[in-house]
N, C-alpha and C positions, 0 to 999 in steps of 0.2 A: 504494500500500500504506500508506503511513504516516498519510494523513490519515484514511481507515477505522480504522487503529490510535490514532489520536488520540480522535478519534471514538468508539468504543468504550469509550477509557479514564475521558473525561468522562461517562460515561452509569454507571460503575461509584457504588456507594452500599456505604457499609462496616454494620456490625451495628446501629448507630442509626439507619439511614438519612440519614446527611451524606454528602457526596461523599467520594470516595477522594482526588481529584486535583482541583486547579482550574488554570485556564490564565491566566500570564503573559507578561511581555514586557520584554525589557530592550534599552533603545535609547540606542544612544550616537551625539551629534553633535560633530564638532570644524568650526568655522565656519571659522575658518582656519587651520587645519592649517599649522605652519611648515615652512619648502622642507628636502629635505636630513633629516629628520627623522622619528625612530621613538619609538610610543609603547606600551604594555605594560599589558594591563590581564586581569584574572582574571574568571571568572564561576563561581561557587559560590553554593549552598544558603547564604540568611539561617541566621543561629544556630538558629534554633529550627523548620528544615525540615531535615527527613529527608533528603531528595532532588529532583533539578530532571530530566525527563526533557526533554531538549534534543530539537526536531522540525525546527525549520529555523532561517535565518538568510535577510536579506539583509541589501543596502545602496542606498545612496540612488541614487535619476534625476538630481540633480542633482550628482551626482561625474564627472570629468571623466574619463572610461575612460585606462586604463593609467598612473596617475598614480600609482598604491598596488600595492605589494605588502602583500601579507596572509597570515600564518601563523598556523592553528589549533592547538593543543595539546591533547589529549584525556589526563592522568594522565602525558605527560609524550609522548605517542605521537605524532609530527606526523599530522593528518587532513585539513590542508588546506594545501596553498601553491602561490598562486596571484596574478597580477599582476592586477585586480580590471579587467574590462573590460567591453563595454555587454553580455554575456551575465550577465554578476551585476546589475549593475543593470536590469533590465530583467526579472527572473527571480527566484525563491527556490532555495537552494540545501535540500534535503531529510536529514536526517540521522535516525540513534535514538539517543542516545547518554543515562547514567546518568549523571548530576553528582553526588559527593556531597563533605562535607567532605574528602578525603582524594583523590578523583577531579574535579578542576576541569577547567575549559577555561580555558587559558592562551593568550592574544592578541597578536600583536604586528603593528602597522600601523606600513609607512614611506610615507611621500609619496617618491616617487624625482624628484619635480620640483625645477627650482629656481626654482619660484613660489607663492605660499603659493595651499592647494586646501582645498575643503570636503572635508569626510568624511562618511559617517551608515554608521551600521547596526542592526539591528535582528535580535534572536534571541527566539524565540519558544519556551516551554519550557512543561510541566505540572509544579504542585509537589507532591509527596508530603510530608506535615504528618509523618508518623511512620513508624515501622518498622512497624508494624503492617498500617498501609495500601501501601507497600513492598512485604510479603507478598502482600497481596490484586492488586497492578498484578503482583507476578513471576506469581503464578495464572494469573490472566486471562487474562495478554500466551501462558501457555503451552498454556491451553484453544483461546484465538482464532486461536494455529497451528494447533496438531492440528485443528480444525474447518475451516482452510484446505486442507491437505495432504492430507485424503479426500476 
């Protein structure tokens, strides 16, 4: 479902014909990760975007399964926690979730080893430039139900 709804959204073109959404990626690597140790980091909309519609997430092949636990935070709602093993690496994790200033994704990775480990991960998001276009993705996203559900 979601990559047809991704899909979809990129192909959307607002009243000037520019795109509604264009597709990002935020990837974060820590080489060595010290043992024993948790780190804390946020993902929200640049100043001057609207919105980040979050679609998936992984992480690295070269992470050493079961060495990290991992907790998502969606406005403050945990959405994911989970001790990160060769089913995440090996895989994308699939999400829909609306980022905006006030609605972040909050992170927090611990190494539970006591060896220092690599990290990576990698989340994949489409940005919405304004509220306007905002309007045009809640549209869409609610025509391309109903056109699902008949």
């Amino acid at each position: 479902m979601l990559p047809e709804a991704i899909s979809y959204l990129l192909t959307l073109t607002g009243p000037e014909g520019a795109p509604v959404v264009s597709n990002a990626q935020y990837q974060l690597i820590v080489p060595n990760f010290p043992p024993l140790r948790s780190i804390q980091y946020t993902i929200a909309p640049a100043p001057r975007i609207y919105a980040y519609i979050l679609y998936e997430w992984t992480f690295g092949q070269a992470m050493v399964p079961h060495a990290f636990d991992t907790k998502m935070y969606l406005g403050g709602r945990k959405i994911f926690d989970n001790i990160v093993s060769g089913r995440f690496t090996t895989g994308s994790v699939n999400t829909f979730a609306f980022l905006t200033q006030t609605v972040h994704l909050d992170v927090m990775v611990s190494n539970l080893r006591t060896l220092v480990n690599y990290f990576e991960s990698a989340t994949f998001y489409l940005t919405v430039p304004s509220e306007g276009n905002f309007e045009i993705v809640r549209e869409a996203l609610m025509r391309w139900q109903e056109a699902r559900v008949k």
